[in-house]
C-alpha positions in Angstrom: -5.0 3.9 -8.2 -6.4 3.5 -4.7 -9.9 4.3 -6.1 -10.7 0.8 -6.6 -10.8 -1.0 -3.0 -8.1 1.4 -1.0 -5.2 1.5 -0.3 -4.3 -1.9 1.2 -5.9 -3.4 -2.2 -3.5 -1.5 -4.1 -0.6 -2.4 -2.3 -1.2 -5.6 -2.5 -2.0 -6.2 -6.0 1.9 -4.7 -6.7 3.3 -6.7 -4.6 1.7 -9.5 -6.2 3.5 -7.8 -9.4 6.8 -8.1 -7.9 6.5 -11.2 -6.0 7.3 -9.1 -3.1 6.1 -8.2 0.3 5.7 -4.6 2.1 6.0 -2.7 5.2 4.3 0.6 5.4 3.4 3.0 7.9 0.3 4.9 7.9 0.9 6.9 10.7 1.5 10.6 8.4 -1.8 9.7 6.2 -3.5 9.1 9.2 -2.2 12.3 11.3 -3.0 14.4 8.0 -7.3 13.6 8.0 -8.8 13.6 11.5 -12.1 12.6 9.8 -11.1 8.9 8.5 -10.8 6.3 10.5 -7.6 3.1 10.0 -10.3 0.6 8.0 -11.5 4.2 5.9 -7.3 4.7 5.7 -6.7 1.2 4.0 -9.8 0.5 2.1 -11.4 3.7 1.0 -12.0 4.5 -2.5 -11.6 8.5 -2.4 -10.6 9.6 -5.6 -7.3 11.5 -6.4 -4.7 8.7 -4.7 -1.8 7.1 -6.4 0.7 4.6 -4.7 4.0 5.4 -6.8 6.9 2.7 -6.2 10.4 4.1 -6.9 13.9 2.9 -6.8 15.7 4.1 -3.6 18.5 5.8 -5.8 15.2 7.9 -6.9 13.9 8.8 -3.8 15.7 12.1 -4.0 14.9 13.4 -7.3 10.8 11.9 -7.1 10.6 14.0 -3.5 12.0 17.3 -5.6 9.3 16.8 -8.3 6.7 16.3 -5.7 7.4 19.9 -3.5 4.2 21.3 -4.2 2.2 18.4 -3.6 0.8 16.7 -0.6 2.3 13.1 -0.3 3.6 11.0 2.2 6.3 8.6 2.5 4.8 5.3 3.3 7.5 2.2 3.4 9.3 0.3 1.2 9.1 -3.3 -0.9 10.2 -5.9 1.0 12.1 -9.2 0.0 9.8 -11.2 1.9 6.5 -12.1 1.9 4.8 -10.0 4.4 2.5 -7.5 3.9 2.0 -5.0 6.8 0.6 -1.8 7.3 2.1 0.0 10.7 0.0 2.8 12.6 2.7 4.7 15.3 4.7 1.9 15.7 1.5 -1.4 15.8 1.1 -3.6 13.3 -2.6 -3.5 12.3 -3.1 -5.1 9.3 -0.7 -7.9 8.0 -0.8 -10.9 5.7 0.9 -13.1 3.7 1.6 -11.7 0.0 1.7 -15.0 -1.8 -1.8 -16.1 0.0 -3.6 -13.3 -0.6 -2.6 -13.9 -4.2 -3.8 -17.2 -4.2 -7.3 -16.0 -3.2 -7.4 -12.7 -5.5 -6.3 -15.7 -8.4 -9.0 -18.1 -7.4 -11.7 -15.3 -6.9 -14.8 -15.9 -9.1 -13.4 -19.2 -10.6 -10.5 -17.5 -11.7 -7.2 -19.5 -12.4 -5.2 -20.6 -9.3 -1.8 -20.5 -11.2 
């Protein structure tokens, strides 16, 4: 649900799931809306956005049961710890996975561990 904090907030929060980084690129979700800008693009909190991670071996069949719906192919997990978000072809948001987890964690007092 990108509703609460974007995009980039949701990306992160399941890589923190997976103890995995991320490397997507924006570039078709920002060609399809001329009227948001990259930070409105990875932290807005329109309504009506999922992020759906898949197996590759289910790339195929998810794409079929998506024909007659707008959605865009963003990236894929990534063994490491990276998290970066790519507009045609620069990196303009990336960060460490496990940090940011350590700060999302300690937020509010909130355990480190």
């Amino acid at each position: 649900d990108c509703s609460d904090a974007g995009l980039a907030a949701a990306v992160a929060e399941c890589c923190f799931g997976c103890d995995s980084g991320a490397i997507l690129d924006i570039s078709k979700v920002m060609s399809s809306n001329i009227n948001v800008d990259i930070w409105g693009t990875l932290f807005g909190e329109s309504l009506g956005r999922i992020l759906v991670s898949i197996k590759p071996n289910n790339c195929k069949e998810f794409e079929k049961l998506m024909a007659d719906h707008e959605y865009s192919l963003l990236g894929a997990v990534d063994s490491g710890d990276n998290i970066a978000f790519i507009n045609s072809g620069k990196t303009v948001l990336s960060a460490s996975m496990s940090k940011l987890r350590e700060s999302w964690k300690g937020a509010l007092n909130g355990e480190s561990n």
